[in-house]
N, C-alpha and C positions, 0 to 999 in steps of 0.2 A: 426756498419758496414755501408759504404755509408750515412754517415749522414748526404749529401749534395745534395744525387743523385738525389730527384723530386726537388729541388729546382731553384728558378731563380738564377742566379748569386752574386744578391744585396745580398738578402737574406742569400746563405751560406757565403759571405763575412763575416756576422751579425754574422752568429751560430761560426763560424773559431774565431773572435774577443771575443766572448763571450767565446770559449774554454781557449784562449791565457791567458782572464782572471781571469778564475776561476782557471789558474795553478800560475800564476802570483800572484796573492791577496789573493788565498788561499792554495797555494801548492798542488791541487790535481793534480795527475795525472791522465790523459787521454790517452788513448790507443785509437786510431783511426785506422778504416780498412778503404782501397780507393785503388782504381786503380786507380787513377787522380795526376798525380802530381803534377799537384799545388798544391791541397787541402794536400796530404802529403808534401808539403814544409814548411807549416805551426807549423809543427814539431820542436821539438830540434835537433829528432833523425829519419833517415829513415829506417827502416827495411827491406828487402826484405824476400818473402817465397815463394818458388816455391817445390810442392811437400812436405808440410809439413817440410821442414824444411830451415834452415835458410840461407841462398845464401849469403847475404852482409848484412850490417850495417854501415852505413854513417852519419855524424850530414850534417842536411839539411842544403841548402846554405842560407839560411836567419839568420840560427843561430852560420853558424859554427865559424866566427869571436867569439862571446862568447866562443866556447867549445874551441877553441885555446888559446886564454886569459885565460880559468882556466886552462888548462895545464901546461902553461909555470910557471915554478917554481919563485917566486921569490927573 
């Protein structure tokens, strides 16, 4: 939750790099809470939840070029 929020800038740049790869080099996944959205652009996937339950789900636009390329059959 807020992984980023007392942080300086540089810093959550560091921790956001360091998430990107330990899903990258080790396949885990990370589930990130934020209300910042840059820090959730950082994402494959953006989720929204308003009232417990789930409002939208979007691939973030830094990824979504990926999530359209494995869609497309080929």
């Amino acid at each position: 939750d807020e992984p980023t929020g007392a942080l300086d800038s540089r810093t959550s740049e560091e921790i956001l790099r360091l998430f990107e790869e330990l899903n990258r080099e080790q396949g885990l996944t990370i589930i990130l809470v934020t209300h910042e959205r840059d820090v959730a652009e950082h994402a494959h996937e953006i989720i929204h939840i308003k009232d417990g339950l789930i409002e939208s789900r979007e691939p973030s636009p830094r990824h979504a070029e990926l999530v359209v390329a494995e869609e497309v059959p080929s």
